[in-house]
Backbone as CSV, one residue per row, in Angstrom:
resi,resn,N_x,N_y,N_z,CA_x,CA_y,CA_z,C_x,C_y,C_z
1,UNK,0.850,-1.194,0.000,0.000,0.000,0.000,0.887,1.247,0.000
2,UNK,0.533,2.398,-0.754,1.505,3.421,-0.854,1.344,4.208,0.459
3,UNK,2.638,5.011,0.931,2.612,5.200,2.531,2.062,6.241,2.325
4,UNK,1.544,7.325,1.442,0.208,8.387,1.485,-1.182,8.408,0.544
5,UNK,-2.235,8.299,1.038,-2.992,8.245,0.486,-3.731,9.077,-0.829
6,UNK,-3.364,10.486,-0.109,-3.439,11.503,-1.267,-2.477,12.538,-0.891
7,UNK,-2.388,12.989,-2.133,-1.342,14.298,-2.618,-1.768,15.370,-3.558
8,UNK,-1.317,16.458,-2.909,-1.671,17.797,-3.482,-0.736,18.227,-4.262
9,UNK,-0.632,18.207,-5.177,0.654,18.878,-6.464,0.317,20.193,-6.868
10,UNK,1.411,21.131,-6.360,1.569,22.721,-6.408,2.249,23.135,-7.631
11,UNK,1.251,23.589,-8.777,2.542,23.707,-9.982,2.410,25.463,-10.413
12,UNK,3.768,25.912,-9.976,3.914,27.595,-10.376,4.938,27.492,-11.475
13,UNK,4.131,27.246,-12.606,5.302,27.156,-13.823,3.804,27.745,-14.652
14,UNK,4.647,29.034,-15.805,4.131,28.822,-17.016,4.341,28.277,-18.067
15,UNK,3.444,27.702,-18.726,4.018,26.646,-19.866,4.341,27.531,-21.264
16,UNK,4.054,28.782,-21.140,3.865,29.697,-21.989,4.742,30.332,-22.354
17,UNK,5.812,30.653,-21.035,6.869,31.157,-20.838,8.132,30.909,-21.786
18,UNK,8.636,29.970,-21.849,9.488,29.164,-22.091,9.700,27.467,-22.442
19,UNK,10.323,26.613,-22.948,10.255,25.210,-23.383,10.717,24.998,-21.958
20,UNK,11.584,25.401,-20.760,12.058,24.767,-19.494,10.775,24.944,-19.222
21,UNK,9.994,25.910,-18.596,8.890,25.946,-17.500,7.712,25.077,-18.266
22,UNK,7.634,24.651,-19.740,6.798,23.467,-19.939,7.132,22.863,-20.206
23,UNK,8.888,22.265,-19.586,9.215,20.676,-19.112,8.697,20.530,-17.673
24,UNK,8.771,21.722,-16.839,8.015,21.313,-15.615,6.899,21.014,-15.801
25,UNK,6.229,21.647,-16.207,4.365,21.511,-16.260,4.461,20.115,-16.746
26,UNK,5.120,19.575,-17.573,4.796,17.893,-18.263,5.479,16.879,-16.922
27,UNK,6.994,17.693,-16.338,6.896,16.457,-15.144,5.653,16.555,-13.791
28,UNK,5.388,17.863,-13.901,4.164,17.391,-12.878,3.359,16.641,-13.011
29,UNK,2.835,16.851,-14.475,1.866,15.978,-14.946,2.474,14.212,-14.719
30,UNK,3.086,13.936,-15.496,3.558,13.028,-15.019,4.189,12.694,-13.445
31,UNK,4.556,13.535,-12.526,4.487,12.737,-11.321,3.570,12.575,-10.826
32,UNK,2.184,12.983,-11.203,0.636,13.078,-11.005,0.295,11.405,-11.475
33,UNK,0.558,11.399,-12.406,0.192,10.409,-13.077,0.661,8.610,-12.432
34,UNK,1.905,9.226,-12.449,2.920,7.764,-11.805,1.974,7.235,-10.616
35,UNK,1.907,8.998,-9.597,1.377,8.477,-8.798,-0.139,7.931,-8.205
36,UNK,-0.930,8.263,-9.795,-2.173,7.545,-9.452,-2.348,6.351,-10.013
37,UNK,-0.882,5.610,-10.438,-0.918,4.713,-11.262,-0.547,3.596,-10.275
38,UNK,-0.153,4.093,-8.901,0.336,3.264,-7.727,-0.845,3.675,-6.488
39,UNK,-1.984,4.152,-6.899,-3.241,4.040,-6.318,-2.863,4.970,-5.531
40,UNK,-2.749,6.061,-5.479,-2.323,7.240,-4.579,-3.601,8.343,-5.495
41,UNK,-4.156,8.719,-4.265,-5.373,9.690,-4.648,-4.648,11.248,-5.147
42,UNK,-4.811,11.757,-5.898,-3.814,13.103,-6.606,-4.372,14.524,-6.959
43,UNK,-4.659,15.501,-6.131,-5.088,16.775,-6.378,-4.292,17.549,-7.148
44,UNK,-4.962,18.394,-8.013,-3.706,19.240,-8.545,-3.921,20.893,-8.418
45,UNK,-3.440,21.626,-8.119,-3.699,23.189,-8.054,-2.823,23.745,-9.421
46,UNK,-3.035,24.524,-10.404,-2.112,25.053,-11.185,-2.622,26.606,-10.655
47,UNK,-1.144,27.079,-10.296,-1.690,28.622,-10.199,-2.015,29.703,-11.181
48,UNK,-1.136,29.382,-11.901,-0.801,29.957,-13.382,-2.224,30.111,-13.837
49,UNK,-2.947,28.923,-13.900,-4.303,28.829,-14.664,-5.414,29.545,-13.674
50,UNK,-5.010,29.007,-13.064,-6.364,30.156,-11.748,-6.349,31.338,-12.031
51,UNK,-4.880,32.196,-11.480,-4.983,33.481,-11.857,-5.583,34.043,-13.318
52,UNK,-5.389,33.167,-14.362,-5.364,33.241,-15.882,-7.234,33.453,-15.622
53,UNK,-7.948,32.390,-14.821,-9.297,32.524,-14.525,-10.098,33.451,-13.786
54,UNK,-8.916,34.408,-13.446,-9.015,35.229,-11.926,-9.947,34.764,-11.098
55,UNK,-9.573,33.666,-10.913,-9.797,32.882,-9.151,-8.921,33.247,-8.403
56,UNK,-7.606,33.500,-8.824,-6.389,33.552,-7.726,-6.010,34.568,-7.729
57,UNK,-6.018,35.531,-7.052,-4.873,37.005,-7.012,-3.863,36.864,-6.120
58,UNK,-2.536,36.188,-6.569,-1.353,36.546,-5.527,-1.141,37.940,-4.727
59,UNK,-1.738,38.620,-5.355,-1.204,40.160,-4.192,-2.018,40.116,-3.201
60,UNK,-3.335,39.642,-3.743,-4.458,39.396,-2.019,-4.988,40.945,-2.098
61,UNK,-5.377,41.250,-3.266,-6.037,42.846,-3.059,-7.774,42.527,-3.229
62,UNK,-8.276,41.334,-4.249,-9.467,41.688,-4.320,-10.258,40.191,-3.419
63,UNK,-10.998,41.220,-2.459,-11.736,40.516,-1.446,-12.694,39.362,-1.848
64,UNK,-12.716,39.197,-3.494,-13.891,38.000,-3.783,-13.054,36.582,-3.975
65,UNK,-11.226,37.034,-3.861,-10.777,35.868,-3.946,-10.476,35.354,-2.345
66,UNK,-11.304,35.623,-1.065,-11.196,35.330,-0.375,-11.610,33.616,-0.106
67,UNK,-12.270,33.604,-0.942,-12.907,32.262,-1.039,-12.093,31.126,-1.429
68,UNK,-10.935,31.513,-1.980,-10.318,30.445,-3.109,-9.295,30.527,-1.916
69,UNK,-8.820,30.992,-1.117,-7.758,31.017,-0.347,-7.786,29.719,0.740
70,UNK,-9.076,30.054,1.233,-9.822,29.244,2.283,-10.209,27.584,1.690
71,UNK,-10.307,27.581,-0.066,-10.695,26.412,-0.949,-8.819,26.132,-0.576
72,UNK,-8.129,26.545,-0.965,-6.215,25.873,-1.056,-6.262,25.335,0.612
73,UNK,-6.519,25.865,1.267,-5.981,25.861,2.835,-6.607,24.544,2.609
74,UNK,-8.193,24.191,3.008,-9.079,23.080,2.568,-8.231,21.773,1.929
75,UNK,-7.918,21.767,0.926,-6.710,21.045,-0.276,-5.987,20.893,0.452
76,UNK,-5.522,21.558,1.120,-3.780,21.189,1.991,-3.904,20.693,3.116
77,UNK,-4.941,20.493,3.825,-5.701,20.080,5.422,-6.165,18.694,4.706
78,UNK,-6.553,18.345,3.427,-7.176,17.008,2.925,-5.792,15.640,3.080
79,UNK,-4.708,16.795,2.392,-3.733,16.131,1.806,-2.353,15.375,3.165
80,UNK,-2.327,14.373,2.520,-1.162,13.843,3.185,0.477,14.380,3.286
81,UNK,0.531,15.047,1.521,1.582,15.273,1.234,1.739,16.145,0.308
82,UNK,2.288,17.579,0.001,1.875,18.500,-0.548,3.209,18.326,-1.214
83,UNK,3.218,18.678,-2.950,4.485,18.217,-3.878,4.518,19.437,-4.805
84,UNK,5.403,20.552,-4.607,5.320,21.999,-5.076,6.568,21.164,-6.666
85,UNK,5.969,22.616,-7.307,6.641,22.230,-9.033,6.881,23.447,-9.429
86,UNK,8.346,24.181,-9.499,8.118,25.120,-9.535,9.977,25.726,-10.134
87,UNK,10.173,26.769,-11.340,11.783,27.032,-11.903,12.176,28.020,-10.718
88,UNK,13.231,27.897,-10.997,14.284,28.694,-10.350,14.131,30.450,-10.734
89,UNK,13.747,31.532,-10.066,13.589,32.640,-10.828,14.272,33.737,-9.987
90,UNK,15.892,34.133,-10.489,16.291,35.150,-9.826,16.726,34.453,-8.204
91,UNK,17.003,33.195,-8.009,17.668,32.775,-7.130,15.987,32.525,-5.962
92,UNK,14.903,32.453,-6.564,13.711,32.000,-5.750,12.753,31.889,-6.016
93,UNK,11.937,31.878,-5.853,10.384,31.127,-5.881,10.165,32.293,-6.994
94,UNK,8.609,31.645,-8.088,7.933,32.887,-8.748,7.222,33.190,-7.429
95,UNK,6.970,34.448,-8.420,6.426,35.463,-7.418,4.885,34.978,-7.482
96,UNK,4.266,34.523,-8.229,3.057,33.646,-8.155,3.377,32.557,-6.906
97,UNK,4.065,31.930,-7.057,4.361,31.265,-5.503,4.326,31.453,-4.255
98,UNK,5.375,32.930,-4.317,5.329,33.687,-3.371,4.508,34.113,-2.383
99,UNK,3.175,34.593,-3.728,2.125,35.304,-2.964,0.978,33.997,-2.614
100,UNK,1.036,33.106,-3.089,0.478,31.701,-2.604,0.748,31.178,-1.306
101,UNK,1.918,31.292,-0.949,2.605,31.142,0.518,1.975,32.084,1.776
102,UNK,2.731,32.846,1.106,1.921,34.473,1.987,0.169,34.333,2.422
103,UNK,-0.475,34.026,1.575,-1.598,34.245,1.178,-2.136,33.035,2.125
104,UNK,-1.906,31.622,1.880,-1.835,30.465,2.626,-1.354,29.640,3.815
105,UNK,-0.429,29.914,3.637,0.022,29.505,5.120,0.050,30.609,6.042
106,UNK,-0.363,30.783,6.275,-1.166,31.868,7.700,-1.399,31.705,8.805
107,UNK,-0.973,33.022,10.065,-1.136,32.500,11.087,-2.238,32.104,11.772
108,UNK,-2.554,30.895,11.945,-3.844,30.380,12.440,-4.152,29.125,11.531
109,UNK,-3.593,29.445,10.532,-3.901,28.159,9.542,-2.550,27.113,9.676
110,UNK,-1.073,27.757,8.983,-0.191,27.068,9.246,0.537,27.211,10.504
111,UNK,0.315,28.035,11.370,1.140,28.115,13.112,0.012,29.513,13.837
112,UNK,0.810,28.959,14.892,-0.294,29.952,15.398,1.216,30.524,16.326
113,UNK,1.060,31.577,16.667,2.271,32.673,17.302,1.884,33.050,19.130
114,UNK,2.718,32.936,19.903,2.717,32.681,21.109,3.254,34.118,21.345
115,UNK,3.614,33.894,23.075,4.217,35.170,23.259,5.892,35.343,22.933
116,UNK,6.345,34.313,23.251,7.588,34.079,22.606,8.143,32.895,21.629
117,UNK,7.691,32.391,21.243,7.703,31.336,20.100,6.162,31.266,18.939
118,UNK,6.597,30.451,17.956,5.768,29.921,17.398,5.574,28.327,17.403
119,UNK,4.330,28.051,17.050,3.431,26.983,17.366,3.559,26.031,16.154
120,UNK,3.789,25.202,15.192,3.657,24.339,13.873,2.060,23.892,14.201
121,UNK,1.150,24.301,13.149,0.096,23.439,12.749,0.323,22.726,11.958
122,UNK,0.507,22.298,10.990,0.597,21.225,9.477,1.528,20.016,10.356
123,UNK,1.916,19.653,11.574,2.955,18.795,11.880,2.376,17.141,11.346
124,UNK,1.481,17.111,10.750,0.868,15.752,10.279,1.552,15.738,8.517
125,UNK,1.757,17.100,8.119,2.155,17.243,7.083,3.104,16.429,6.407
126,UNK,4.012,16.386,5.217,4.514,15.571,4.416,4.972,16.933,3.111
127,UNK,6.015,17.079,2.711,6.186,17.725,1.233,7.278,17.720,0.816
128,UNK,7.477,17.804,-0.568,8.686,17.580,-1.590,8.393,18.997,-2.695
129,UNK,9.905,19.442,-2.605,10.023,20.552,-3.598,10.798,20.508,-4.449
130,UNK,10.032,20.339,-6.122,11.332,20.251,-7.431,11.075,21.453,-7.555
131,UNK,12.285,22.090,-7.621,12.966,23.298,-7.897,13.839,23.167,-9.362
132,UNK,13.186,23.806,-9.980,14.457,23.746,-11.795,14.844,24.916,-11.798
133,UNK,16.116,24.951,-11.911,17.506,26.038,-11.726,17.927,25.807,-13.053
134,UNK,18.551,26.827,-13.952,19.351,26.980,-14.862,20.761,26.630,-14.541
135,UNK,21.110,27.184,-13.328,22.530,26.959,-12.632,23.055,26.025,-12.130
136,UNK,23.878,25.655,-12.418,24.654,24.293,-12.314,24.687,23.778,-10.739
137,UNK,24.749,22.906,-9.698,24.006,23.111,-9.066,25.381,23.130,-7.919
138,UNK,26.812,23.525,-8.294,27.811,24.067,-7.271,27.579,25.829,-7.308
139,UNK,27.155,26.718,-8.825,26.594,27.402,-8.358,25.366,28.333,-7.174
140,UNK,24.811,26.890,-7.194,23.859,27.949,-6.069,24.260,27.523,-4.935
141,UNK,25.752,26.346,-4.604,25.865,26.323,-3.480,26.864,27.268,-3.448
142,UNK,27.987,27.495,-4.422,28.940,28.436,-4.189,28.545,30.149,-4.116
143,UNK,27.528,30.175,-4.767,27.782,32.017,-5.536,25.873,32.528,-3.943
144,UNK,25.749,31.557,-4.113,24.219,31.627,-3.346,24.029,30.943,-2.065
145,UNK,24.611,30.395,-1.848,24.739,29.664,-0.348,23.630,29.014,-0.113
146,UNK,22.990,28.209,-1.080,21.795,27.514,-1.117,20.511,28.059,-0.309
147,UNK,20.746,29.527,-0.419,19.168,30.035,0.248,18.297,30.110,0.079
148,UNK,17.680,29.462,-1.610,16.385,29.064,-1.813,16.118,28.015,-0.765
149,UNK,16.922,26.430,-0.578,16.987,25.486,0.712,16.679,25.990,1.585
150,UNK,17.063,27.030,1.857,17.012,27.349,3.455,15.600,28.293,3.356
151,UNK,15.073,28.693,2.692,13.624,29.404,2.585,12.658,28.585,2.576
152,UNK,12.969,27.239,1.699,11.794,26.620,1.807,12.214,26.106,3.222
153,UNK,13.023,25.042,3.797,13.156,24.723,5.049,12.632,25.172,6.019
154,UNK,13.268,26.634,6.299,13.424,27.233,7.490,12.207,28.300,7.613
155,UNK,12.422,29.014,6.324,11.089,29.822,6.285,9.722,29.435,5.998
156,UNK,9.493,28.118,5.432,7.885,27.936,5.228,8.081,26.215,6.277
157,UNK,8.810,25.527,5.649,8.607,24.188,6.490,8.422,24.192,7.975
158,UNK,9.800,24.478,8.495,9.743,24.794,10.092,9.052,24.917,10.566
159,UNK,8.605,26.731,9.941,7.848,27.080,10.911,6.147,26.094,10.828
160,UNK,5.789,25.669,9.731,4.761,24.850,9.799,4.521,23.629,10.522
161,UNK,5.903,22.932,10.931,5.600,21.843,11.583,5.653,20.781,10.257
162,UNK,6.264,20.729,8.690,6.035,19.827,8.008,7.178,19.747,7.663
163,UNK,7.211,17.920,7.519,8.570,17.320,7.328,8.900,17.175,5.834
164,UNK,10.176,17.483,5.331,9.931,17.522,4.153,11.372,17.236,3.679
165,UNK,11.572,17.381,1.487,12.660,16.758,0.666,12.366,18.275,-0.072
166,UNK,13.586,18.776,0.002,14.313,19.847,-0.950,14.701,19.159,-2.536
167,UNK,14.380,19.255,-3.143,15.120,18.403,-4.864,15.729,19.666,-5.839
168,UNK,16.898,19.562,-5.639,17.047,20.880,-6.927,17.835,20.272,-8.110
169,UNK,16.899,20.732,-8.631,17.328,19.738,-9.996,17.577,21.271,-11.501
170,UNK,19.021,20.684,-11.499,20.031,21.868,-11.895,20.525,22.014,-12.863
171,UNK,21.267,22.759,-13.940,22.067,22.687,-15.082,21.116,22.631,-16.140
172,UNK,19.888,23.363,-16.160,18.793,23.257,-17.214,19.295,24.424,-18.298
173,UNK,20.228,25.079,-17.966,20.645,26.027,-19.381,20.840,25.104,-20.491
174,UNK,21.122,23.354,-20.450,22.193,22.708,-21.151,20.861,22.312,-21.561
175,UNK,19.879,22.796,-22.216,18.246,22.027,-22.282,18.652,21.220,-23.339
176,UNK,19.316,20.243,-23.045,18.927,18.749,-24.336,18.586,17.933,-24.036
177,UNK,18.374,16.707,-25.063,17.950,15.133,-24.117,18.826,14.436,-23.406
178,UNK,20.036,15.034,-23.020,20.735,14.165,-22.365,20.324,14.404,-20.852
179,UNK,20.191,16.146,-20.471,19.686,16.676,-19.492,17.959,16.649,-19.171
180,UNK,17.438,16.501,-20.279,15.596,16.277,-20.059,15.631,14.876,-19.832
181,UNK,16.472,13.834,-20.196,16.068,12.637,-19.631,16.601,12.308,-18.135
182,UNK,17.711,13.165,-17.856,17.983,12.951,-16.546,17.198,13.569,-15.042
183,UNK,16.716,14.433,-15.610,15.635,15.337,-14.661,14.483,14.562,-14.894
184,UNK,13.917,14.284,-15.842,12.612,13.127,-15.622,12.698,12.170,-14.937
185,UNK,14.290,11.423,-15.309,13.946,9.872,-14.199,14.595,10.239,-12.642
186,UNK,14.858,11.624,-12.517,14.839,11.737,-10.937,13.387,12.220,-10.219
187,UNK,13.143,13.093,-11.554,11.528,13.079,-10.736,10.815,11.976,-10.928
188,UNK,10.398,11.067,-11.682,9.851,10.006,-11.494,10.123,8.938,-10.518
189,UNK,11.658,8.864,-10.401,11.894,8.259,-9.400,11.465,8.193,-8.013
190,UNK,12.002,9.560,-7.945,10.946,10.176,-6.719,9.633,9.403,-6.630
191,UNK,9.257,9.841,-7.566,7.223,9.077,-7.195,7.378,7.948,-7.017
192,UNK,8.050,7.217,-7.408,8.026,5.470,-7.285,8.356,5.393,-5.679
193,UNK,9.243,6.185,-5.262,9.462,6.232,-3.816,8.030,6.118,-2.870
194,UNK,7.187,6.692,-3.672,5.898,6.851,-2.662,5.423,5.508,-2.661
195,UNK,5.744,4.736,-3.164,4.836,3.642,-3.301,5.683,2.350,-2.093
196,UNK,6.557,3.078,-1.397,7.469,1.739,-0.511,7.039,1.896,0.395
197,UNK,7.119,0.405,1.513,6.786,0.501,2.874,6.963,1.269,3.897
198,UNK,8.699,1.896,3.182,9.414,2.324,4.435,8.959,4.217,3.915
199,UNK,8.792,4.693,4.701,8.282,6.086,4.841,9.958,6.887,4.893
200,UNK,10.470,6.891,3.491,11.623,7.544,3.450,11.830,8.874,3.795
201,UNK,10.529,9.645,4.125,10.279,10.977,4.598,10.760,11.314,6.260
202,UNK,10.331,10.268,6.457,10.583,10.079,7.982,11.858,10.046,8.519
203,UNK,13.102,9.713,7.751,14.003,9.697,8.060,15.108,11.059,8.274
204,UNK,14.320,11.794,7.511,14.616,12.817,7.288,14.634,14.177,9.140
């Protein structure tokens, strides 16, 4: 039996953009896929397309998308394991992401704030982040000190209470098939992971 039942897949890529940001959009799809192919129940959020529907406003200015905020929170309280999909932009998250975070994990929803500490709500949580970088991937440890890692970690995980896998999957300037087949079978791989006894998350 796969060790989560369902999963929420977070994809902030435009496919519109560029041929990299719709190699992401096709591995989400496909880690979507793998994983309902190993009986794992699979939600998907595309932000890109929401906003495109104006359901979603990342800045959080118009009060009728209050509803859709409270619908993601919902999605992420269902889910076992939340699986973000998302390029490398300027050394961090799109800013569609950004304001998804902001917007979502909130205090009261993802922690609640004390007088001197904070609290983790999501600690039942579970998540994995493919990150696609152009930069080779001693660059972002040398020139960047891996602080996208440490944002998702420290700044959204932590403080939520959810245990989680950083994936940066790197050197996408070199866009050929030698490099599109190697980034597919690590993300796929990945998904096959979901399907083992041993809860490799946990170790973590």
């Amino acid at each position: 039996m796969p060790q989560f039942q369902k999963i929420l897949l977070i994809l902030a890529a435009n496919k519109h953009e560029n041929k990299r940001e719709e190699l992401v959009v096709q591995l989400c799809k496909e880690f979507g896929e793998k994983c309902q192919s190993m009986g794992i129940d699979v939600d998907w959020i595309d932000l890109y397309e929401d906003a495109q529907k104006e359901e979603f406003d990342p800045i959080g200015q118009l009060h009728q998308k209050d509803a859709k905020i409270v619908e993601y929170q919902f999605r992420i309280k269902r889910a076992d394991c939340i699986v973000f999909f998302h390029p490398v932009r300027y050394n961090s998250v799109p800013a569609i992401l950004k304001g998804f975070i902001d917007l979502v994990f909130t205090k009261g929803f993802a922690f609640s704030a004390g007088k001197t500490d904070f609290e983790p709500l999501l600690k039942n949580k579970k998540a994995i982040v493919f990150a696609f970088s152009e930069n080779f991937g001693w660059q972002n440890k040398l020139f960047y000190n891996n602080t996208l890692k440490i944002f998702w970690k420290r700044g959204v995980f932590e403080l939520c209470g959810i245990k989680n896998e950083y994936i940066l999957l790197s050197g996408l300037q070199n866009f050929n098939e030698k490099t599109i087949q190697s980034v597919t079978e690590k993300v796929l791989k990945t998904a096959s992971k979901l399907d083992s006894s041993e809860s490799w998350l946990d170790l973590l």
